[in-house]
N, C-alpha and C positions, 0 to 999 in steps of 0.2 A: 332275495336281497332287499332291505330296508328301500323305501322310494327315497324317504328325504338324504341316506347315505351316498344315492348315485345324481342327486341334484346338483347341477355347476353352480358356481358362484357367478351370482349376479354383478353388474357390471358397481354396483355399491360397495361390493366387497373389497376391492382392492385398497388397501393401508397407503398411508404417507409417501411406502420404496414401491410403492409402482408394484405390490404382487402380491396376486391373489390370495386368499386366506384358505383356498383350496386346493390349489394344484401347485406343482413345483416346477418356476418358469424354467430350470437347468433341466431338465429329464422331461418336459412336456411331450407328451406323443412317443415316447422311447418306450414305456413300460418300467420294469424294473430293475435297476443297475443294481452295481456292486456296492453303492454304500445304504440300497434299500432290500437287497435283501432279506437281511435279518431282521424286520419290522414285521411288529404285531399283526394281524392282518385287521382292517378299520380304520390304520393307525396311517397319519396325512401324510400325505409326501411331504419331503424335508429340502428345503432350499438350499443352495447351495450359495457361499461366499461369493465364487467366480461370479456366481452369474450376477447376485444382488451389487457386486460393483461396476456393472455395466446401466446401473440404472438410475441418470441423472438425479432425481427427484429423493435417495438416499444421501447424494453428495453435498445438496444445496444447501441446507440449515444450518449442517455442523461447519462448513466449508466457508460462510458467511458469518457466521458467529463465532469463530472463533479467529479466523481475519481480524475482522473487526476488533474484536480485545486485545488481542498482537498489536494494532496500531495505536488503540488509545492508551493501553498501557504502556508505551513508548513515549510516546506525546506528552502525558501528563506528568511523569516519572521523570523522565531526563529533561521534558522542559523544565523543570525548577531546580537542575541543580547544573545544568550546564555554562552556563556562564553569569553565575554569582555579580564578579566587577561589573559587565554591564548594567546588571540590573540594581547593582546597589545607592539607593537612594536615603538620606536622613537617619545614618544609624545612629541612635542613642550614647554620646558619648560625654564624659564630664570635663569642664575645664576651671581650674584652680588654680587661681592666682592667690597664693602664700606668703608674697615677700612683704617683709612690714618696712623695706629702706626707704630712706629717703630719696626723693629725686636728685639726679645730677644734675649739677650745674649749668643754668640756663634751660631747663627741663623742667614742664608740669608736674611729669605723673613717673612711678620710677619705670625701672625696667620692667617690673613683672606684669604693671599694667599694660606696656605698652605691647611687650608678646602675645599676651591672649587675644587685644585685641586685634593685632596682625593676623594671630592663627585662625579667628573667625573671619575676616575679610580675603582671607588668601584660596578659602574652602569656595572656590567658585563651581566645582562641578557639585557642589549639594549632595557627597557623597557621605556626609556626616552630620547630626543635629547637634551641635557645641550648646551645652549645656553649662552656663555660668554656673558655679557654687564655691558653696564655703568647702572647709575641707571636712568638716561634721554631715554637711548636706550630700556630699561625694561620698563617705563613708557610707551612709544611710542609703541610697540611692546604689548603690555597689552591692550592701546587704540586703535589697529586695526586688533586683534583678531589673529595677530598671534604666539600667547603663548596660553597656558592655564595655566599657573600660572610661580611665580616666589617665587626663593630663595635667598635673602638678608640678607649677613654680613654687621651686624651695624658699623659704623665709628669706632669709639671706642672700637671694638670688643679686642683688640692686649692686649692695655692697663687696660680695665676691669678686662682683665683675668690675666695681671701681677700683678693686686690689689687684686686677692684672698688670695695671699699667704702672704700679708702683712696685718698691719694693718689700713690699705689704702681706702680698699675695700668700693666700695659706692655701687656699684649697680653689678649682673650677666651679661657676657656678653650676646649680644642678636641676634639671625637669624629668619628673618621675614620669613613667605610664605604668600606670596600673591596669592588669587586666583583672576576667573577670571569667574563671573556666566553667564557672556555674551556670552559664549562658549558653556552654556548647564549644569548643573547639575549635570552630570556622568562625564562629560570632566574635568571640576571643580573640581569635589570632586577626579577622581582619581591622577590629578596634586596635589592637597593638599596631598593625601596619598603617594606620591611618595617624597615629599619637604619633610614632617614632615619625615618620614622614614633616609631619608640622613640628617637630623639636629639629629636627636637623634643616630643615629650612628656616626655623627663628635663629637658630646658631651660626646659620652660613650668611644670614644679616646681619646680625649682629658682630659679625667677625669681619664684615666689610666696614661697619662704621670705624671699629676699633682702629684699624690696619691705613686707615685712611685720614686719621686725627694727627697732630701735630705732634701728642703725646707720647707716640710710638716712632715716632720717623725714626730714631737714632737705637731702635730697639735690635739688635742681633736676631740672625736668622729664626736661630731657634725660638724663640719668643715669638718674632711673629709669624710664625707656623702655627704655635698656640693660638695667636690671638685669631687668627684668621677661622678657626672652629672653637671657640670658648667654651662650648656649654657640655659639659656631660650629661648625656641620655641615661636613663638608668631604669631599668625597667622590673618590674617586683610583682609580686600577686596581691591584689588589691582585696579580695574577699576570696580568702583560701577554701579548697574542697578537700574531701578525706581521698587516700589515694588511692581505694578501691572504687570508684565512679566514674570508670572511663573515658577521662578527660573528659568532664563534664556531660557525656551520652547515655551514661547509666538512666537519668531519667527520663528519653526518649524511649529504650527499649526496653523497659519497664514498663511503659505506657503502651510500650505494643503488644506486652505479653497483654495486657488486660485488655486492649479491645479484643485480640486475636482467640484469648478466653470466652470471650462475650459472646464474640461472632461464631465460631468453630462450634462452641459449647448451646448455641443456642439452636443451629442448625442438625447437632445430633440430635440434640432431644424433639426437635418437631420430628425429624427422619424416626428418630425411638416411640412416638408415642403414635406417628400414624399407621408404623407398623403393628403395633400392639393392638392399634383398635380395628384392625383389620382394613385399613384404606390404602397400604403399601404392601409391595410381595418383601420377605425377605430373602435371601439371597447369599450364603456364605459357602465359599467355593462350590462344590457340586449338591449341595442341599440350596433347597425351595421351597419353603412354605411362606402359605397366606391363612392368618388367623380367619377366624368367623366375622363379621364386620356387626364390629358396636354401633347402635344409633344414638348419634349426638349430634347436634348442631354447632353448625361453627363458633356462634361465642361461646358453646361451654368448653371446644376443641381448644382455643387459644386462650382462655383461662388456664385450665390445666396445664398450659405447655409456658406461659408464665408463673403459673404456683410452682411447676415444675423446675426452672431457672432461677427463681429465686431462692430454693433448698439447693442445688447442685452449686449455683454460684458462689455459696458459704467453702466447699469443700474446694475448687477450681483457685480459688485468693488465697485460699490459706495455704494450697500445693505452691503456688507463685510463691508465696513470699518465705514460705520454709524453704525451696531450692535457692531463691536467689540472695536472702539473706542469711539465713540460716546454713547453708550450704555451699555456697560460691560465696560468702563472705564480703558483698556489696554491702557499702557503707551507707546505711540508714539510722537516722532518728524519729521520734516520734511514733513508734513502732504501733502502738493501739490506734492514733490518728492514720498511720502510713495504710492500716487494714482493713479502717472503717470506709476509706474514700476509696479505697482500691475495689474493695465489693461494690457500691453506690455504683463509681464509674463502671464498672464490670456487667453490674445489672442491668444499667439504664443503656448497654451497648445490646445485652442480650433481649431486653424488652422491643427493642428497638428492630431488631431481628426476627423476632416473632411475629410483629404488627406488619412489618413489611412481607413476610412470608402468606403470611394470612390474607393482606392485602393482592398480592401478586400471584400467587399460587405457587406452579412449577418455575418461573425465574424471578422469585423471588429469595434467592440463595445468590444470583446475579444482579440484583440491585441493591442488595443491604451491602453486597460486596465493593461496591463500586461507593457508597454513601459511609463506607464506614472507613476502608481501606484505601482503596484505588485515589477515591478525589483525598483523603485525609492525610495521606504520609508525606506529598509533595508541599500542604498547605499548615503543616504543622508549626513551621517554625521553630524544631526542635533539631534538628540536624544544618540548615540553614535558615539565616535569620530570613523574617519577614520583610526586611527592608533590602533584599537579596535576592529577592525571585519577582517575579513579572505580577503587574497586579489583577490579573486572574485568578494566581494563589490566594494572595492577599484579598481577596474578595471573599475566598472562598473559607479561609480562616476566621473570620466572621460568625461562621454557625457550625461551621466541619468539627464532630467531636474530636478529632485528636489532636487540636489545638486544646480547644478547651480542658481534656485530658493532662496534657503533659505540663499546661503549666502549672496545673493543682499538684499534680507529684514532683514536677520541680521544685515549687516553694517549698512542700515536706521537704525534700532530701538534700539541700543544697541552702532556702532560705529561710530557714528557723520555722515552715509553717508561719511565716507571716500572710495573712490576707491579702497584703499592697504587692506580693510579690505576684501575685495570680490566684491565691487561693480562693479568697472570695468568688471572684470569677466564675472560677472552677465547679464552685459548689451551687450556684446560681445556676448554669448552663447544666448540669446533669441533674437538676432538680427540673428544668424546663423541656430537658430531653426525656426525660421519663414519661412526664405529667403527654406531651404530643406522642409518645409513643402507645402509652394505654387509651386516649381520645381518636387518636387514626385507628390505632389497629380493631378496635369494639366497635366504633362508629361505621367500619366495612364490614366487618362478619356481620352488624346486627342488618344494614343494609342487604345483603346475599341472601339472611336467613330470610327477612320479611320477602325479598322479592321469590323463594322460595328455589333458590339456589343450592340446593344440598349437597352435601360430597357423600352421601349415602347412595353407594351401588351395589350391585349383587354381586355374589362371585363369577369369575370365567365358565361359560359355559362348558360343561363335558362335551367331546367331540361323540354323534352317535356312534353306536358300536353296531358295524355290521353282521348280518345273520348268514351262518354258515351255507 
């Protein structure tokens, strides 16, 4: 028999789970059982599951890392959307005063002035930024996403309301809220809840001075039941959406297909191309092959696997937007612009991917995930506003692509493709994410290559084969 076939394994041999690369810790000293039998003869003893789960040093890494993403993924996920009212601070809101009447008697400024200015001095928890404007400026500011809703005194507001007390009276006066579903849904509904809130507290003042003037004393019940709430709230869509856009989310999850494009699609193809070059085993149910291993060096390896992503990315956008427009019949404009930024964003997520993979190695499939996904869904501002969540988020919105993501396909799908809506933004920040992702990811592989870092190994050695 071979000498080196009967040689133990040195105490160097033992892997990560604590066992040896020679012997099999479940049947050590036994000889040969029933599920070694039927083995080759040469052929190594075969480890048994039982035993490798009695050996701490298999349990600790996966049992710690994956802990560990259970909690942060918890923490950073439901901290931003758990308690919204707390954290909401100066949301974007517009207020219009309309009315062209005169003041009343013994009075500067008419009514409609004097409400807006109560609804801004009344906002003492700063859960609102009251935004003065005209009703063109309101309009404009509605169409490019920077409000989420608006409060408008009607023209007529002054004199409606000096027609109560006579017998004059044609109509209540009126304060619109405008929302604004192109914002999001929560963003929307909580600006409606903040408008309506400051309209029925200008009405239940107003309805105290009325009821308490000399000019109602002799007024019948019903009347002053009226006057005591005067003002009709009236609430309308201020910058309508089409009604395939899921109250206003379509272009959130839209923006996730395409990082999730980027990310997914970048990470098979490093997985496809270091299998090809023979630096990975492949693996599809009971087949196992490992090619012949190519020699390249790391910046030619992440080259390719971006030349690579950027052909695959054309076909990946195009599937998106034929299912989701073409096929689920989501309401899009701008269809050639909606296709050009969606590959851009797409690409500059999958470049992104590649530099960090090349940079990190084996968890670098665990960091782009956490830089791209994990910190970027909470910090979006595209399912909750940013003035909504703790300023962590909003720190992190700052540089996090899927901000700067969602609000470029916002503006497409919702505001005209204006620039002021985010677009500009948009296209700045995925032009800057690109440019740092091909500078980090070439700046490390050419570091690795000079300090002579290779991922060029041989294959697994053959186990010798014993002599009869």
């Amino acid at each position: 028999m071979d000498a080196d076939s009967n040689h133990p394994p040195d105490d160097g041999d033992e892997d990560a789970t604590g066992v040896g690369s020679g012997a099999d810790p479940g049947n050590a000293g036994r000889g040969d059982t029933d599920g070694d039998r039927g083995d080759h003869a040469g052929a190594p003893a075969q480890a048994r599951a039982a035993a490798l789960l009695r050996r701490p040093k298999l349990w600790l890494v996966p049992t710690v890392l994956t802990g560990l993403l259970a909690l942060l993924l918890s923490l950073l996920y439901m901290g931003g959307i758990v308690n919204p009212n707390q954290h909401l601070h100066d949301l974007p809101i517009g207020l219009v005063n309309a009315d062209t009447g005169k003041p009343l008697p013994g009075q500067r400024q008419n009514v409609g002035s004097q409400v807006t200015a109560a609804v801004v001095a009344d906002d003492t928890s700063g859960t609102a930024d009251w935004r003065r404007l005209t009703p063109a400026q309101a309009q404009d500011e509605l169409s490019s996403g920077k409000i989420y809703g608006a409060l408008v005194v009607s023209r007529d507001f002054t004199d409606s309301l000096a027609a109560l007390t006579t017998a004059n009276a044609t109509a209540r006066p009126t304060m619109t809220v405008l929302t604004n579903p192109g914002m999001g849904s929560l963003g929307s509904s909580l600006a409606s809840r903040i408008t309506t809130a400051a309209a029925q507290r200008a009405s239940t003042t107003i309805g105290k001075e009325l009821t308490a003037s000399s000019a109602t004393a002799k007024a019948d019940s019903t009347t002053r039941l009226l006057l005591a709430d005067p003002v009709q709230v009236v609430t309308r869509v201020g910058h309508p959406i089409g009604r395939h856009s899921g109250l206003g989310l379509s272009a959130f999850y839209y923006t996730l297909l395409l990082v999730l494009a980027g990310f997914l699609g970048a990470n098979l193809i490093s997985t496809g191309v270091d299998t090809a070059l023979g630096y990975a085993d492949s693996e599809i149910g009971p087949w196992h092959t490992r090619r012949p291993t190519v020699p390249i060096n790391r910046t030619q390896t992440l080259l390719l696997k971006m030349a690579m992503t950027a052909g695959i990315t054309v076909l990946t956008v195009s599937l998106v937007m034929l299912a989701t427009v073409a096929i689920l019949g989501m309401d899009a404009t701008h269809l050639p612009l909606l296709w050009i930024y969606s590959y851009c964003a797409s690409l500059a997520v999958g470049l992104g991917v590649q530099a960090i993979n090349a940079a990190f190695g084996g968890i670098g499939q665990l960091v782009s995930m956490f830089v791209f996904i994990v910190l970027g869904l909470p910090s979006s501002g595209a399912t909750v506003p940013l003035q909504a969540v703790p300023g962590f988020y909003r720190f992190l919105s700052v540089f996090e692509p899927m901000r700067q993501l969602s609000d470029g396909v916002r503006a497409i799908l919702f505001f005209d493709a204006r620039a002021d809506a985010g677009l500009g933004r948009a296209w700045l920040m995925i032009g800057i994410g690109a440019v740092l992702a091909l500078v980090f990811g070439f700046a490390m592989t050419r570091y690795y290559d000079r300090k002579g870092l290779h991922r060029l190994t041989p294959q697994p050695a053959r186990h010798p084969v014993r002599s009869a």
